[in-house]
C-alpha positions as CSV (number, residue, x, y, z in Angstrom):
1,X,-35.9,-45.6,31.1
2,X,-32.7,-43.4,31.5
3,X,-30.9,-46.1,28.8
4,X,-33.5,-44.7,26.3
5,X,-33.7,-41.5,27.3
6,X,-30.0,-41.7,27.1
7,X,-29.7,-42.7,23.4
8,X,-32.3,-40.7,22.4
9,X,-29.7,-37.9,23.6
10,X,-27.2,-39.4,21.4
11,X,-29.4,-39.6,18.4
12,X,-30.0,-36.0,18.8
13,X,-26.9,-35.1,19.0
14,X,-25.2,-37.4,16.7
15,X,-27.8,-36.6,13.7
16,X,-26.5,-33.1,13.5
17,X,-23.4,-33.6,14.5
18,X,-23.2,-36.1,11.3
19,X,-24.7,-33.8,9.2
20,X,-22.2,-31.4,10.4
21,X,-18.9,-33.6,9.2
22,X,-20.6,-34.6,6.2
23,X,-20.7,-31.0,5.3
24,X,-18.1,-29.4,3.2
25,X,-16.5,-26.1,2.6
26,X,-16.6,-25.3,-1.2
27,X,-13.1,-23.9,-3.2
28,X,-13.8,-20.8,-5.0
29,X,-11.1,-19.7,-7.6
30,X,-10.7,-17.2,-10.6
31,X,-8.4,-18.4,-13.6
32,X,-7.2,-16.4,-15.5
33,X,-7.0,-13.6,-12.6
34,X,-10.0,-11.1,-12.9
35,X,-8.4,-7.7,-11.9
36,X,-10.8,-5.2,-14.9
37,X,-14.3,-5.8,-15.3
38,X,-15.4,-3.5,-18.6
39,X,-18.6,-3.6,-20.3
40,X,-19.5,-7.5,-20.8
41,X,-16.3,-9.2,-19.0
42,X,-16.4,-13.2,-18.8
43,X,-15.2,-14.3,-15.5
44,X,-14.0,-18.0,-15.8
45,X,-15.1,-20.2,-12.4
46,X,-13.4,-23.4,-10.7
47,X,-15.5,-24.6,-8.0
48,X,-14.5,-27.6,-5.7
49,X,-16.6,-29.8,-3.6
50,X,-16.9,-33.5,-3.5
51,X,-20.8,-33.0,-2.9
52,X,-21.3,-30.8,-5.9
53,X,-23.1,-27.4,-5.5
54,X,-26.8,-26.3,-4.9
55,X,-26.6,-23.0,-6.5
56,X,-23.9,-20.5,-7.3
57,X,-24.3,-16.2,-7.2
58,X,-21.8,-13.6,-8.3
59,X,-22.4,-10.2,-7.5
60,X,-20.5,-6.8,-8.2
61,X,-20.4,-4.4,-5.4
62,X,-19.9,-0.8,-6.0
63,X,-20.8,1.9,-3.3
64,X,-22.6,-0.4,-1.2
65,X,-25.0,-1.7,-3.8
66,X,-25.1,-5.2,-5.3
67,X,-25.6,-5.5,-9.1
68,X,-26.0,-9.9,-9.7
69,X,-24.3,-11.0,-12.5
70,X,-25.2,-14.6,-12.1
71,X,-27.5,-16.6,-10.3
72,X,-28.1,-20.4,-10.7
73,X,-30.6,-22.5,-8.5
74,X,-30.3,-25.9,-9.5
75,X,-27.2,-28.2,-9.6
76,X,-24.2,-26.1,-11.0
77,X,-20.8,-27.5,-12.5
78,X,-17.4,-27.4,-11.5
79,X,-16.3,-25.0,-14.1
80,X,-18.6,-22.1,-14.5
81,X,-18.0,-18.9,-16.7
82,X,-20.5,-16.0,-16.4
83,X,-20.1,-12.3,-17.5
84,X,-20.2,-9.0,-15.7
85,X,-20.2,-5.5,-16.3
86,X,-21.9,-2.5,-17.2
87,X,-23.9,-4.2,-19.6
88,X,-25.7,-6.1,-17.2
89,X,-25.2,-3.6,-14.3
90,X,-26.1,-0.5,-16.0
91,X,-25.2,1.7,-13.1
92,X,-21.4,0.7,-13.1
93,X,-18.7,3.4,-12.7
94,X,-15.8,3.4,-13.3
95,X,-13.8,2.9,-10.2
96,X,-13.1,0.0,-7.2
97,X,-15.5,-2.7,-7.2
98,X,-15.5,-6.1,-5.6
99,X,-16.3,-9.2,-7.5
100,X,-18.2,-11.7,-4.9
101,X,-18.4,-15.4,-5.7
102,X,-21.5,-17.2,-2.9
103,X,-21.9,-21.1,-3.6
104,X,-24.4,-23.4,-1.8
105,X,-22.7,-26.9,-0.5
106,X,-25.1,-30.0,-2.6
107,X,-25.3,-31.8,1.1
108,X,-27.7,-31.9,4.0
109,X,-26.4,-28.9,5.4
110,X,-26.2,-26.7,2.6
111,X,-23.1,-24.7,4.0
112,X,-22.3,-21.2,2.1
113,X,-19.2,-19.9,1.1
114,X,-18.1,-16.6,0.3
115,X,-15.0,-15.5,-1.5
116,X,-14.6,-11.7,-2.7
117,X,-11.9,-10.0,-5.3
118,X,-11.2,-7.0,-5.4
119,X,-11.7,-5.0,-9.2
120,X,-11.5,-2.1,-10.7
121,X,-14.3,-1.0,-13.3
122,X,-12.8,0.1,-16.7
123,X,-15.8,1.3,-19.0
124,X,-14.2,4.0,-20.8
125,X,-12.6,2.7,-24.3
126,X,-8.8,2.6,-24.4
127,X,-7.3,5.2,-26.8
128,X,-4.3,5.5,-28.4
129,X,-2.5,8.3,-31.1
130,X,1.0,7.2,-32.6
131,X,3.9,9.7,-33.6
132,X,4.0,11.5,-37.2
133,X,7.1,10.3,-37.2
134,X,8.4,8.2,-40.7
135,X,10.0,4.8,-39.5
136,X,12.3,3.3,-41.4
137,X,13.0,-0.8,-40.9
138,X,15.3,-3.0,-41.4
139,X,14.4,-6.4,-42.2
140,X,16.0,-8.0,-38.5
141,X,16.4,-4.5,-37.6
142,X,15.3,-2.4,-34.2
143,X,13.4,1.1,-34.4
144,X,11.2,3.4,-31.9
145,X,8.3,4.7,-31.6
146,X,6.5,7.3,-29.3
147,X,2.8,7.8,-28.8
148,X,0.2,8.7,-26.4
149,X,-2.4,6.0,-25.0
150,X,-5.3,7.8,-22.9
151,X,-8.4,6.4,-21.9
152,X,-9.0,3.2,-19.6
153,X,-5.9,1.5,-19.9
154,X,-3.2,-0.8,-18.8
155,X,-1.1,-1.7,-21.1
156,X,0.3,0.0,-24.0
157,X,3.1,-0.8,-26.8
158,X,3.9,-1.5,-30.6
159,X,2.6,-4.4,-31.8
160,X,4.9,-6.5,-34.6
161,X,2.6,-9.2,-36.2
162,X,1.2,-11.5,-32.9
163,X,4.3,-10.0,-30.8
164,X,3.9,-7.1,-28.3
165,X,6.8,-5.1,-27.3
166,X,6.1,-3.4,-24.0
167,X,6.4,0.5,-24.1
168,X,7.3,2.9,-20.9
169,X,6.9,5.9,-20.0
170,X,9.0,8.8,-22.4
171,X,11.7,11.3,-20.2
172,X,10.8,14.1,-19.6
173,X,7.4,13.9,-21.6
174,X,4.4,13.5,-19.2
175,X,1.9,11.6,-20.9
176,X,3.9,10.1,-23.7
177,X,5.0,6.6,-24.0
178,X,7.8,5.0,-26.4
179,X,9.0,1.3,-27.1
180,X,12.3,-0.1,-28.6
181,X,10.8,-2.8,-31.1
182,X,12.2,-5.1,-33.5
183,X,11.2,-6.7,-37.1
184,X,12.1,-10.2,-37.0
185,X,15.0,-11.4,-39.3
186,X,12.0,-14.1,-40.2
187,X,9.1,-12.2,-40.8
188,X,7.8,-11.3,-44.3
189,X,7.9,-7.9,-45.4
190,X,4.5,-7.4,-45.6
191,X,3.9,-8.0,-41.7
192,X,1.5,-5.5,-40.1
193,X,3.1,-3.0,-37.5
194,X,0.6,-1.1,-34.8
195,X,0.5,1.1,-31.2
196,X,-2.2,-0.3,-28.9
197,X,-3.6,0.3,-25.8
198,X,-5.4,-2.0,-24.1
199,X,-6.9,-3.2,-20.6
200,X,-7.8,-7.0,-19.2
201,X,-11.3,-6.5,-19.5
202,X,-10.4,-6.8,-23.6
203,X,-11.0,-3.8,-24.2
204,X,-8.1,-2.4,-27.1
205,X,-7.8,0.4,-29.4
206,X,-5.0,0.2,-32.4
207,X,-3.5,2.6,-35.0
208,X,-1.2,2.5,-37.3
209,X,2.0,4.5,-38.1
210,X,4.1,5.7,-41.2
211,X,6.6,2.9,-41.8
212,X,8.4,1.2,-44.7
213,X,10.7,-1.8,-44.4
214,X,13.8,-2.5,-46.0
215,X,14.0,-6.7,-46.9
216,X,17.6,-8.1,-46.4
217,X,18.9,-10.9,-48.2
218,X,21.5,-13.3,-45.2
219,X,24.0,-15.6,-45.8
220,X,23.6,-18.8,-46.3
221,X,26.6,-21.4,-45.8
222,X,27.2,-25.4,-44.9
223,X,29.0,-26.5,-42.5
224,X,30.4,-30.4,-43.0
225,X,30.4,-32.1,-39.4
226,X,33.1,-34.6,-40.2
227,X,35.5,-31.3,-40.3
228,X,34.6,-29.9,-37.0
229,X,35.8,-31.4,-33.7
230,X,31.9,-31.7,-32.4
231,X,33.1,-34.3,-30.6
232,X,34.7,-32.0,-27.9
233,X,31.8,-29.7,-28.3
234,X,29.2,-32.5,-27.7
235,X,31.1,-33.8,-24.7
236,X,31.7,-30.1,-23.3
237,X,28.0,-29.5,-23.2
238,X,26.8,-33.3,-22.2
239,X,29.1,-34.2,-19.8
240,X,27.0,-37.0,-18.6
241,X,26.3,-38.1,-21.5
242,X,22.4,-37.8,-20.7
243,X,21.4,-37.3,-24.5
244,X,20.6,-40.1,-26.1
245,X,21.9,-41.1,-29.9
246,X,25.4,-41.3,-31.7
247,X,27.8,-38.2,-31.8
248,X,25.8,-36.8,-34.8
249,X,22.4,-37.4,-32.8
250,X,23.5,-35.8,-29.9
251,X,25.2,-33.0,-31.3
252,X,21.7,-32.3,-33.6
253,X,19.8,-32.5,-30.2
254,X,22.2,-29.7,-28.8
255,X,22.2,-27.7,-32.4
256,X,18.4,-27.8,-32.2
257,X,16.4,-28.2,-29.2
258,X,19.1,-26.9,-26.9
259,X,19.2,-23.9,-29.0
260,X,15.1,-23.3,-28.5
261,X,16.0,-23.5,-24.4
262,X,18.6,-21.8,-24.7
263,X,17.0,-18.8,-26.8
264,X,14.0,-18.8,-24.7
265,X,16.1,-18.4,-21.6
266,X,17.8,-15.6,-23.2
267,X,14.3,-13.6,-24.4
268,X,13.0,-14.1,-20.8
269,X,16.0,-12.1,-19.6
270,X,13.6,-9.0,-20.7
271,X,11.8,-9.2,-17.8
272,X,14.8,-8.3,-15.7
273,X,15.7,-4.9,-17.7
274,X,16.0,-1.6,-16.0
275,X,12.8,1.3,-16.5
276,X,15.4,3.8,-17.4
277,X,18.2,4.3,-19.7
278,X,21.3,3.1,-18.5
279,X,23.5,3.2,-21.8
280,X,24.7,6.5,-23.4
281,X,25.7,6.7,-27.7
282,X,26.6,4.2,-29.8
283,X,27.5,0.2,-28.6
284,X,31.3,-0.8,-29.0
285,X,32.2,-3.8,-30.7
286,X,35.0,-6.1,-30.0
287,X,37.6,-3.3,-31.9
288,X,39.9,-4.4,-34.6
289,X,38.3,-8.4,-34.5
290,X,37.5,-10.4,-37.5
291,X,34.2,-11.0,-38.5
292,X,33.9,-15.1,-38.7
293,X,29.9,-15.1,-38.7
294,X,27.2,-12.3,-39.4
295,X,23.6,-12.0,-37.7
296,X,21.2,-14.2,-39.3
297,X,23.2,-16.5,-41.3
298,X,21.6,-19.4,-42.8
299,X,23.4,-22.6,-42.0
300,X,23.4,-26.5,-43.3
301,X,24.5,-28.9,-41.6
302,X,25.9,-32.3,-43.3
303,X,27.4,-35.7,-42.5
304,X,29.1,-37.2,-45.1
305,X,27.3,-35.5,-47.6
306,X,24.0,-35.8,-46.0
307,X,21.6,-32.6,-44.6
308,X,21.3,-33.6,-40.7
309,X,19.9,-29.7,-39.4
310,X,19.4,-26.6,-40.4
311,X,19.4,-23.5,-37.7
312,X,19.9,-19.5,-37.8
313,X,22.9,-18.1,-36.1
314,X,21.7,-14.7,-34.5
315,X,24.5,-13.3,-33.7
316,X,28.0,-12.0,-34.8
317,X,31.3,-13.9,-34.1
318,X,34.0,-11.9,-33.5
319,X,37.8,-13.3,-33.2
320,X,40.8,-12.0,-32.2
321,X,43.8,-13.6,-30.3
322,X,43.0,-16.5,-28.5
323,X,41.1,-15.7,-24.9
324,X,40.9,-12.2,-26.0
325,X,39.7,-9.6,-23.7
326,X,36.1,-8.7,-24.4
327,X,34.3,-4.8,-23.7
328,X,31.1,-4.2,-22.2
329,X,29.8,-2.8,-25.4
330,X,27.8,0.0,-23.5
331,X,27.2,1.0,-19.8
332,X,24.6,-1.5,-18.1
333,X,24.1,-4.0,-15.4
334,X,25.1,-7.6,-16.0
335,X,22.2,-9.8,-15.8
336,X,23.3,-13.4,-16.2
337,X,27.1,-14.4,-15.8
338,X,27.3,-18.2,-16.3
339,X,27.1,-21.1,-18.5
340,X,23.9,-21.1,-21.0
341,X,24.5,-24.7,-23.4
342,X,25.3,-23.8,-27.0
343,X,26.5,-19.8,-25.8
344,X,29.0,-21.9,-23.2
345,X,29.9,-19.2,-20.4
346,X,28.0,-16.4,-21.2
347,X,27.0,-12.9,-19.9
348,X,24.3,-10.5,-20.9
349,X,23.9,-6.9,-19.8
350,X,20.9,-5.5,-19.2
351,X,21.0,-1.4,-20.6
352,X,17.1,-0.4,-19.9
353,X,14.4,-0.3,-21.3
354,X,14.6,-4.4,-22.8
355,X,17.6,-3.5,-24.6
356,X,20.1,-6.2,-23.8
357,X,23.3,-7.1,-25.1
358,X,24.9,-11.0,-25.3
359,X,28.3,-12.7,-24.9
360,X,29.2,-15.9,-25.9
361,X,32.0,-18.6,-25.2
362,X,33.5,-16.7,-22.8
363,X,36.9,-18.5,-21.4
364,X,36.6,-16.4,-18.5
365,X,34.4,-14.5,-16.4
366,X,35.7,-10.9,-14.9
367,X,32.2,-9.7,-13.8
368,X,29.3,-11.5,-11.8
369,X,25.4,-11.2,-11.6
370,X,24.6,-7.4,-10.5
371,X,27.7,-5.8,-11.4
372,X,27.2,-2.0,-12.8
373,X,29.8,-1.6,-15.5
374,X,31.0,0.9,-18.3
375,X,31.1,0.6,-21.8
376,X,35.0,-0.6,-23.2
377,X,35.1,-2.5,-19.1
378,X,36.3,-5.9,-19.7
379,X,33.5,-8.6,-18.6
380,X,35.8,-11.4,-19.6
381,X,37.5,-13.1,-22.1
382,X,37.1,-15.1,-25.3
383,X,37.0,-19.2,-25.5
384,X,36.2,-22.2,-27.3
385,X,32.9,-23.1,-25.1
386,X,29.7,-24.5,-25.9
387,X,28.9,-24.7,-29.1
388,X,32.5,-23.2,-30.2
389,X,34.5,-24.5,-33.0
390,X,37.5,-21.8,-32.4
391,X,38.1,-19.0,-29.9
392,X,36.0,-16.7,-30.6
393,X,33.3,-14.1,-29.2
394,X,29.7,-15.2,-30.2
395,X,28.3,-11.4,-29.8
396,X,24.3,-10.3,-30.1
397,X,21.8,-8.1,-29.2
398,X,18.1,-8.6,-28.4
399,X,15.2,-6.0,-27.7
400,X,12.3,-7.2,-25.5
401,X,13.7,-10.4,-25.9
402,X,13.8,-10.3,-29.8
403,X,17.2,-10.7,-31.1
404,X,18.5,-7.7,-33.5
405,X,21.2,-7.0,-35.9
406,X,23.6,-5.2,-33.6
407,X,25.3,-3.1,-37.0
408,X,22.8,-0.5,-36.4
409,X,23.5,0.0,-32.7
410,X,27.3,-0.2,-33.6
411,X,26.5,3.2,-36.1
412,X,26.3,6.3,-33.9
413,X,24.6,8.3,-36.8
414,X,21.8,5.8,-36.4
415,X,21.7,5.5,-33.0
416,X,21.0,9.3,-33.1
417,X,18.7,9.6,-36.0
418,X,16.4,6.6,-35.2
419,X,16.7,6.6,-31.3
420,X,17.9,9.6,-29.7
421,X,16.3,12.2,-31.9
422,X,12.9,11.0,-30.8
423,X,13.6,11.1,-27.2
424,X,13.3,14.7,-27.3
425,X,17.1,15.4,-26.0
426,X,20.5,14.2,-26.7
427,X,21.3,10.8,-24.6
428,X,25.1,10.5,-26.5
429,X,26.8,13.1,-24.5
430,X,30.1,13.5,-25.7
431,X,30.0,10.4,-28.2
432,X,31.1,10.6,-31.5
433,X,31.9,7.5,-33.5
434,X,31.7,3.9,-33.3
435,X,34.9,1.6,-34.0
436,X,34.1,-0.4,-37.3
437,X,34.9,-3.8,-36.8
438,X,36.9,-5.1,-39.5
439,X,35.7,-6.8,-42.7
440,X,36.1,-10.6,-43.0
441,X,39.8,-11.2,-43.6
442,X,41.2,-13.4,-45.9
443,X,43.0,-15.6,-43.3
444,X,38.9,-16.1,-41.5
445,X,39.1,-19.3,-39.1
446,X,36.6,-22.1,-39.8
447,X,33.6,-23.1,-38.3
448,X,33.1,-20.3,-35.8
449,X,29.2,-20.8,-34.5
């Protein structure tokens, strides 16, 4: 009798405790992040549980009160997407919410999770009013433009085509907003430009501005690869010789893909920029160098008569005297100070606000990561590397991570009249004029990239 009564203790402790393991807690995420909810905001589920799920709720909660959003019963997927806001909840403000996700385990126990994100309501429609300002463009160019963005919003800017270029805050002007934007060297003339203002919910409001752009015509040139010594170039850059293919192959690789990595690295580099002005007047070139390439020159490449690539040099190359000192051409921090593939040792300074300038082929670095430095400082000094056929400085400018032809930044009458003027105040201090950098000369070295 006590062996039964013994086991029958087991069973009843073993059923539950069974039940128990088999049991299973039940991973509740958001993706994309949910931080806004507006007026019908879709909210995009992933659910995990090797049981599956019995039901599913989501819930706002605002003062106390629950408003459901969703509410399932019956067996629910992994990957869910309901929608809440005001238009649902009617009795949404605007203000801190929480966004609470319940699921029901699909197992004998049933177990319930909770998991709760925080929100802010945003019902209000985003507004935006641009300047009355006339904007004149250059085709690769950079301009400004101020406005005011009211209304529930986050995010504000000047939108180029399907780019955004972030906007912040205008000195000395509570309630205005300006950004530094560019129009692509690659973009047809016709390509709408806009201010918006927008939050995550989706909510965005968008006006336009006076503006006219000025096409430019760039050079186009070929370069024959049996004349250039790529083979140094290609062994400089793949010193292991990880990249597969002949001497032409690899070099193409470099030319091509490199140059995508490579550009993409430098365009991130906006996200380190200052939220102030750290530059005053207009940028310095490299004084009394030669011009060997301009910004958005059009090159063909051949082998022995035949096309093998075809890329966009964005940039200017400057030569002087072989290893050359180089200027900081403005008063900035120094961002990045090492090798970058095709730019070889390279160093870019960060001068606010997404404006960034960009040094090539440097033979020698005088400044590291972090440095503060003045405009006319010497950073380092020219070279032959990466994707250098001569010494030379490969020099360029990009804003928000768009590169720009830096002529107009080297022209202190435009620096004023398109940039300064509209800040309300005069950033240039006691700066005058701009050293022109010489026209090609006659006596130009080859094959500068």
């Amino acid at each position: 009798m006590k062996i039964i009564i013994a086991v029958v203790v087991l069973v009843l402790i073993a059923i539950p405790a069974a039940l128990y393991l088999r049991a299973s807690r039940t991973g509740i995420s958001v993706d994309p992040a949910v931080t806004v909810v507006g007026f019908e905001t879709p909210v995009h589920l992933r659910l995990a549980n090797p049981h599956g799920l019995k039901s599913l709720t989501v819930v706002l909660e605002q003062d106390g009160k629950d408003y459901t959003g969703a509410s399932e019963k019956k067996p629910v997927a992994a990957n869910q997407t309901v929608k809440v806001g005001k238009q649902s909840a009617p009795a949404l403000h605007d203000g801190k919410a929480q966004l609470i996700v319940r699921t029901v385990s699909n197992d004998l126990i049933g177990k319930t999770d909770t998991k709760t994100f925080d929100v802010n309501v945003m019902t209000e429609a985003p507004r935006v009013v641009a300047d009355g300002v006339q904007h004149y463009i250059n085709q690769g160019g950079s301009e400004m433009a101020v406005f005011t963005p009211s209304g529930a919003w986050t995010e504000a800017g000047v939108q180029v085509g399907n780019y955004k270029f972030r906007s912040f805050p205008l000195p000395n002007h509570p309630g205005q907003y300006f950004s530094l934007f560019a129009f692509s060297w690659n973009l047809p003339v016709d390509t709408p430009i806009s201010v918006y203002a927008g939050n995550p919910s989706g909510a965005e409001a968008k006006t336009t501005f006076w503006y006219k752009i000025f096409p430019k015509k760039f050079r186009k040139s070929t370069l024959r690869l049996e004349s250039m010594n790529i083979d140094r170039m290609v062994n400089q850059i793949d010193t292991q010789h990880k990249i597969p293919g002949d001497l032409v192959q690899r070099f193409v690789y470099i030319n091509s893909k490199m140059r995508i990595q490579n550009n993409k690295t430098l365009s991130d580099l906006r996200f380190q920029t200052e939220p102030r002005f750290l530059w005053t007047g207009a940028f310095l070139p490299m004084v009394d160098s030669t011009v060997e390439s301009r910004f958005a020159d059009d090159r063909t490449y051949t082998w022995m008569g035949n096309k093998v690539d075809q890329q966009t040099h964005l940039g200017f190359d400057l030569a002087k005297l072989q290893h050359s000192p180089i200027p900081a051409s403005n008063d900035g921090r120094v961002i990045w100070a090492q090798d970058l593939g095709i730019y070889g040792n390279c160093v870019v300074i960060d001068h606010g606000f997404g404006l960034q300038s960009i040094y090539g082929h440097l033979s020698e670095f005088l400044v590291k990561k972090g440095d503060m430095v003045k405009k006319g400082q010497i950073i380092g000094r020219t070279g032959m590397t990466g994707l250098a056929g001569g010494d030379h400085l490969h020099f360029s400018m990009q804003v928000d991570g768009v590169e720009v032809n830096p002529v107009e930044w080297w022209d202190p009458h435009w620096v004023k009249d398109r940039i300064l003027s509209k800040m309300g105040e005069d950033l240039a201090g006691s700066e005058e004029a701009s050293v022109a950098v010489r026209p090609v000369a006659a006596h130009r070295r080859k094959h500068r990239r």
